[in-house]
C-alpha positions in Angstrom: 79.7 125.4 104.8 79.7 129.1 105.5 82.9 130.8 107.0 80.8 131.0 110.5 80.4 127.5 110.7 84.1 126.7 110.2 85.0 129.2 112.8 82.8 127.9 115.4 83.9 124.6 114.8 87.7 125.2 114.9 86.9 127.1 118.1 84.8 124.6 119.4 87.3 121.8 118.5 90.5 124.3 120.5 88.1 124.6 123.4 87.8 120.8 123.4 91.8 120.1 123.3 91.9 122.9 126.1 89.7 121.0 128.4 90.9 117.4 127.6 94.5 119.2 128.1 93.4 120.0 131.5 91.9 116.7 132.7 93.7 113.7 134.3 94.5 110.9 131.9 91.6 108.1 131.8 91.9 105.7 134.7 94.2 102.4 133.2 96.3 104.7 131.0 99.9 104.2 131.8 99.5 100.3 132.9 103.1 98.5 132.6 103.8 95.5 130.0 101.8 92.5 131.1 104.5 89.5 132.2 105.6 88.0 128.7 103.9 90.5 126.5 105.3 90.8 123.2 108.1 93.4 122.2 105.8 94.8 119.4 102.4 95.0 121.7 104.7 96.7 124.5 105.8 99.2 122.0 102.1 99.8 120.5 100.4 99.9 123.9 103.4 102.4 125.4 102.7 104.8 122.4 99.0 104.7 123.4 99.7 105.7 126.7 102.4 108.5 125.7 100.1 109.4 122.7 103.4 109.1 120.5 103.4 108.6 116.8 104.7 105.5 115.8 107.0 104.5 112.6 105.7 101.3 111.3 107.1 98.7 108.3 103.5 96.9 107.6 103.5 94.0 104.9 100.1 93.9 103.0 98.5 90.3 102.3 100.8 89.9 99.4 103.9 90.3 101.5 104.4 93.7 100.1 106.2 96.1 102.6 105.5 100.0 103.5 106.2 102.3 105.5 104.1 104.4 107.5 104.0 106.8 110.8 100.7 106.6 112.5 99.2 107.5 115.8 98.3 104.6 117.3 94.6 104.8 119.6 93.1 101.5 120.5 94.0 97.6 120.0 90.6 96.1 118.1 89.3 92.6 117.6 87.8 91.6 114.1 86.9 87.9 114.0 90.0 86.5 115.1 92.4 89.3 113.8 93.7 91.4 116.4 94.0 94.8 114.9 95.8 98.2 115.4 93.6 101.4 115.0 95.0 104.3 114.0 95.4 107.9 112.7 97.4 107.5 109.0 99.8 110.4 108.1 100.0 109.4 105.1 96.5 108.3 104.5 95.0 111.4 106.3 92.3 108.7 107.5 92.3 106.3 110.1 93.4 102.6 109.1 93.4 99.6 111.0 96.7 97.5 110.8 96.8 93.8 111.9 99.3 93.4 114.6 101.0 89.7 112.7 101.6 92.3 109.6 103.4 95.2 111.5 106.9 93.8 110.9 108.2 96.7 112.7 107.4 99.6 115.0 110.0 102.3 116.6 108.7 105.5 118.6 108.9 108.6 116.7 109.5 110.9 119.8 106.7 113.3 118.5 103.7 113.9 119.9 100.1 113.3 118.6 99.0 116.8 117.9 95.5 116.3 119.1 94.5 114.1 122.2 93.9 110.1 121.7 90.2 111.0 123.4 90.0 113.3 120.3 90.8 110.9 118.2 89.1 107.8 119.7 86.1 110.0 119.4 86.5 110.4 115.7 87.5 107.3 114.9 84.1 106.1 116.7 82.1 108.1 115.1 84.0 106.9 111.5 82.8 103.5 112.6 79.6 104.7 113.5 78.9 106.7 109.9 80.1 103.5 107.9 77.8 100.9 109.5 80.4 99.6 111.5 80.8 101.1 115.1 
């Protein structure tokens, strides 16, 4: 990749977070906790909507614990797992977490630095590249 094209996409990827910046959040953003919902979805779904970095404990199959802070986009359904997708800071990558292994979740008070329409956006076409989307 020439020096062009990465200066034409970073500028093209600014001008992107300057419009999404400008537009009204997507209709059904915001929505309360649903009666009886758990603590942990609450938490996931109101750091969606506030596009807030999460800190999570996750335990791996083995029972294995770690700790991670993630930007939570989207809930997902594989099979009968209900899943977590979401941008990795330490991974650099998007992961997908399943919610009966997040042992425990806390806001971080920071901010995604780029939009969740950004990063739904990448993380579809992630799926899309691997086969999966």
């Amino acid at each position: 990749v020439c020096d062009d094209d990465s200066r034409f996409a970073d500028a093209a990827e600014a001008l992107l977070q300057r419009i999404n910046d400008a537009l009204p959040p997507p209709a059904g953003t915001g929505t309360p906790a649903k009666r009886g919902e758990p603590p942990l979805r609450t938490t996931i779904r109101r750091a969606i909507d506030a596009e807030e970095a999460l800190w999570l404990r996750y335990a791996d199959k083995g029972g294995r614990a770690s700790e991670r802070t993630v930007w939570p986009i989207a809930f997902s359904i594989l099979g009968s797992e209900e899943l977590v997708a979401a941008w990795c800071e330490s991974r650099a990558d998007f992961r997908h977490f399943r919610l009966d292994r997040i042992v425990a979740a806390e806001p971080t008070g920071r901010r995604y630095p780029r939009r969740q329409r950004l990063l739904l956006a990448a993380w579809q076409r992630q799926l899309d590249e691997d086969g999966m989307g």
